[in-house]
N, C-alpha and C positions, 0 to 999 in steps of 0.2 A: 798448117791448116788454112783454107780460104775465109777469107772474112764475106758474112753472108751481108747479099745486098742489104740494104734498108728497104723497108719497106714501103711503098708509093700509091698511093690511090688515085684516082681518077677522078673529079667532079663529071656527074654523069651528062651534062650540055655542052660543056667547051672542050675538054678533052684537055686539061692544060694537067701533068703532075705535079704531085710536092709532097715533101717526106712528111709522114704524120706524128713522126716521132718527135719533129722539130718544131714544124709549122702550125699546129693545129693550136698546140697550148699559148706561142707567143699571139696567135690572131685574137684567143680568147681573152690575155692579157691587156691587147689594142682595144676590147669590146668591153671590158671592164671599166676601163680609163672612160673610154668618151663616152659612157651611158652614165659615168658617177659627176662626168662635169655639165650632161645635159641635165643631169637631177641638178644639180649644184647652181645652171643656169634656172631654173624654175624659179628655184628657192631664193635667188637672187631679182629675178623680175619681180617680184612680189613688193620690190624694195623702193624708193625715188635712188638710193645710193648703186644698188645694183643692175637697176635699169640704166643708169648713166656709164659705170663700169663698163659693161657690156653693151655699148650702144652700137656699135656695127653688128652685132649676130640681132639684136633688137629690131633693126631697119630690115635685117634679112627676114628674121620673122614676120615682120608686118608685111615684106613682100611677095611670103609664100601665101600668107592668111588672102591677102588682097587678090593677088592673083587667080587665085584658085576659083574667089565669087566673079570676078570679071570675066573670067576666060568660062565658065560653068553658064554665066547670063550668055554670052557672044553662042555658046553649044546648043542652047533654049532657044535663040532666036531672035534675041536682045543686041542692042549696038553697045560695045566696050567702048564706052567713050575716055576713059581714062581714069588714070593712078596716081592717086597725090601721096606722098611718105613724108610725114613732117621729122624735124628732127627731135623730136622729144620721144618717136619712135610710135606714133599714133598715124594712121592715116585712112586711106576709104579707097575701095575699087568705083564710078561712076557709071552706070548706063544708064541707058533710056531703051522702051520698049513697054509692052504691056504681057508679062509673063504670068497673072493670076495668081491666088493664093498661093496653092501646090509648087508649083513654079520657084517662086520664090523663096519658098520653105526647102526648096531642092538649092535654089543658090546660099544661100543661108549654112546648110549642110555642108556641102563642099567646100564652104570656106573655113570649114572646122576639120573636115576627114582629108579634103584634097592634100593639102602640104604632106600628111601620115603618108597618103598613098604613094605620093611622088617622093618623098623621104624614105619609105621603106622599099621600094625598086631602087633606088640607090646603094642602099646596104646590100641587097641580094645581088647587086651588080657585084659588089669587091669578092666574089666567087672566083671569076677570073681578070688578070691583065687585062685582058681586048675589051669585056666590059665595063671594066674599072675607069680606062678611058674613056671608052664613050660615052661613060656615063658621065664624066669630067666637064668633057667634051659641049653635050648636050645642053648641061646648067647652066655653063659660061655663054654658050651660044642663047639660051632662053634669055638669060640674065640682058647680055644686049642689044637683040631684038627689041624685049619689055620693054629696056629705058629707050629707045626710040622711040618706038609709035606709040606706046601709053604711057609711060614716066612723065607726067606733069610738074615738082620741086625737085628744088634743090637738092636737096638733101638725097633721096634717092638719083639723081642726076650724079655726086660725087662717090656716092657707098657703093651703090650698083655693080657700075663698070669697075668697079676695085677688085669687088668677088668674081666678077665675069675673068678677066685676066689674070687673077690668081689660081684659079680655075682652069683656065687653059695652059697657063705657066705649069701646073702641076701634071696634067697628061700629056702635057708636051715631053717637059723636061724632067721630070721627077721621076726617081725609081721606085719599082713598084711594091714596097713596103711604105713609102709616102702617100703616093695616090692610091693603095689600100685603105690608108688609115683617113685622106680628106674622103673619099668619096663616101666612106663609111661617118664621119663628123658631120659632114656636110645633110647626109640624110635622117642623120638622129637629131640635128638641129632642125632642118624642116617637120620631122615626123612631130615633136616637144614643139612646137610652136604656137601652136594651139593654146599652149599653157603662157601665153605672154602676161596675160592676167587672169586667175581664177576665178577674178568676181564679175568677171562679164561673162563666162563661162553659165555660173550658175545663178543667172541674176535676170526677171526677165524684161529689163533695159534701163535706161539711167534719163535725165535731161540733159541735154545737149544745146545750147542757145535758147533757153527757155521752150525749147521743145523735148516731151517724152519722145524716145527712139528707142525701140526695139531692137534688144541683143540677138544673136545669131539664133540662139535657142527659143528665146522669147516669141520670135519668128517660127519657130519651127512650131511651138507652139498652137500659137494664133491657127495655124494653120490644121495640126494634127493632132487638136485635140489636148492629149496627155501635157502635164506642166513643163515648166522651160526643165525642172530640176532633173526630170525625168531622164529626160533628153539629154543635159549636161553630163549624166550616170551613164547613159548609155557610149553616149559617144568616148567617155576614159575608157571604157572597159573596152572596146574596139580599140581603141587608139592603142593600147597599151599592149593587147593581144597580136596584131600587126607587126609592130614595134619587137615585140618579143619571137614572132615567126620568123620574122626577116633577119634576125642577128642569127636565130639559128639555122637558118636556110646560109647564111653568110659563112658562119663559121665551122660547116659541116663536111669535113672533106675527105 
């Protein structure tokens, strides 16, 4: 008797096959793992022992949060004047411009949704090879660009370029069950980044050098009315629905 092919499906954009019988379950097993260690990262920023633990994906989170409001003010019309990342895993995007309430309530936003968004096109990249690198690709290239022309410390000046060349070291040279699983890490860490702290999240700002400073939300507030808490509710519930699309868009084949 012949033995009947396996059967193969198609992702309907690249055109790449793979056996469903095989590959579907072990990508679901790679989606379980790194969404149980970016829960597990949460749960550990929360901490001063697990903030330090974790303090390279720490830097990486403040450089998704940061970027997102710098490069969101530079799309408004604002000058990105620069990126500080300290090393305790704190830092600040800088412009200058006059962008108004609204405006601002928009950079504000972005610096809570942006990393999600740029996180979860990453995950729908590991659909196929040719994406999965250039999605690699692309980070590592962002990654070194950023610490050029806006990376101001240390500290980001060393972390940076580490993920940028690990990053291209992996679509370069890695096989594609590895740069499956970073490009897809790599996006559930940016998408959870948001969550570096909870209490700026839902808090509507703290003092800072003896001055009150307005939180991302707080801000969004100020601006649209409804409370920071409001706004910190809305923005999980997006975050987490994205988050949840895009693995299933990722692991659907």
């Amino acid at each position: 008797m012949e033995e009947k092919p396996r059967p193969l499906i198609v992702p309907a954009k690249w055109g790449l096959p793979y056996a469903e019988d095989e590959v579907e379950p072990a990508i679901q097993r790679e989606q379980s793992y790194i969404v149980a260690f970016a829960v597990l990262t949460m749960i550990a920023w929360q901490t001063e022992i697990g903030t330090l633990a974790l303090m390279p994906f720490t830097l990486l989170a403040t450089w998704f949060h940061e970027m997102a409001h710098g490069l969101t003010a530079a799309a408004l019309g604002a000058d990105f004047d620069r990126l500080v990342i300290y090393a305790n895993g704190s830092g600040f995007a800088e412009y200058s411009g006059r962008l108004g309430g609204v405006g601002q309530a928009i950079v504000a936003a972005m610096g809570l949704l942006g990393p999600t968004i740029a996180g979860c096109l990453m995950i729908i990249a590991a659909r196929s090879r040719r994406a999965t690198r250039w999605g690699l690709l692309v980070l590592g290239l962002v990654l070194a660009i950023s610490t050029v022309i806006w990376v101001r410390s240390i500290a980001g000046w060393i972390v940076l370029p580490l993920f940028a060349v690990t990053a291209f070291a992996i679509a370069v040279r890695g096989n594609e069950r590895w740069q499956r699983i970073a490009v897809e890490f790599l996006g559930v860490q940016g998408a959870v980044s948001v969550y570096q702290d909870l209490g700026y999240l839902f808090s509507p700002g703290g003092v800072v050098g003896g001055q009150f400073v307005l939180s991302d939300t707080g801000r969004i507030a100020q601006a649209l009315l409804l409370p920071y808490w409001f706004w910190g509710g809305a923005i999980t519930i997006a975050i987490v629905a994205m988050v949840w699309k895009s693995l299933q868009i990722a692991g659907r084949y």
